[in-house]
Residue, then its C-alpha position, 0 to 999 in steps of 0.5 A: x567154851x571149851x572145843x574137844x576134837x574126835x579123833x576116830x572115824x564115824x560109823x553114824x552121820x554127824x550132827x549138822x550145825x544147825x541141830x547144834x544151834x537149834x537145841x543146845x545154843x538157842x534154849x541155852x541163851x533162852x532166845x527165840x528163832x526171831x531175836x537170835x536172827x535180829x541179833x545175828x543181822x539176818x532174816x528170820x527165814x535164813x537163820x530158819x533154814x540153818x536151824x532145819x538143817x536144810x542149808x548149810x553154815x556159810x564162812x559169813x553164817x560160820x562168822x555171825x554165829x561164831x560172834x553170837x555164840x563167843x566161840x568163833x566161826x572156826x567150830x562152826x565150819x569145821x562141824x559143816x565140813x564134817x557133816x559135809x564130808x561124812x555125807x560126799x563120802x557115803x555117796x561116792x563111796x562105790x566110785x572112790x573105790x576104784x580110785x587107786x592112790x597113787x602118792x601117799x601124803x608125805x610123800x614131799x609133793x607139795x602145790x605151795x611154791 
């Protein structure tokens, strides 16, 4: 499976990991909730939760998917950290504005020594 990268700012909220799971992959390998968790070596209910979107993809979760579906669990985390990112910046985004930067990114300061 093929991954593509978007490389612009969204103006809508991304898809959570777990929508992705549950309407393209699942349907796709025509498995129910229960035999994809068997299949996966979790709970019914945790695999649930991810499937509601109401939890987000752990790096072991990112790792049982990523084996399931055959495309590893770097998609899968990068798609949390989106999400996850998206939605830190729409709450903060009134206290980030204040936040003045001070360096920018090339600027050779480094935290690896």
């Amino acid at each position: 499976m093929k991954e593509y990268s978007v490389k612009r700012p969204l103006k809508r909220s991304p898809i959570h990991p777990g929508e992705v799971l549950r309407e393209d992959v699942l349907p796709s390998l025509g498995l129910s909730v229960s035999e994809a968790a068997r299949r996966m070596g979790i709970s019914r209910q945790q695999l649930h939760r991810v499937l509601a979107c109401t939890h987000p993809i752990s790096t072991e979760m990112a790792l049982r998917i990523g084996k399931f579906a055959g495309n590893g669990p770097g998609l899968w985390l990068r798609m949390q950290q989106v999400y996850d990112l998206w939605y830190a910046e729409e709450r903060m985004k009134d206290e980030l504005s204040q936040i003045e930067t001070v360096a920018s990114v090339g600027s050779g300061a480094s935290c690896i020594s």
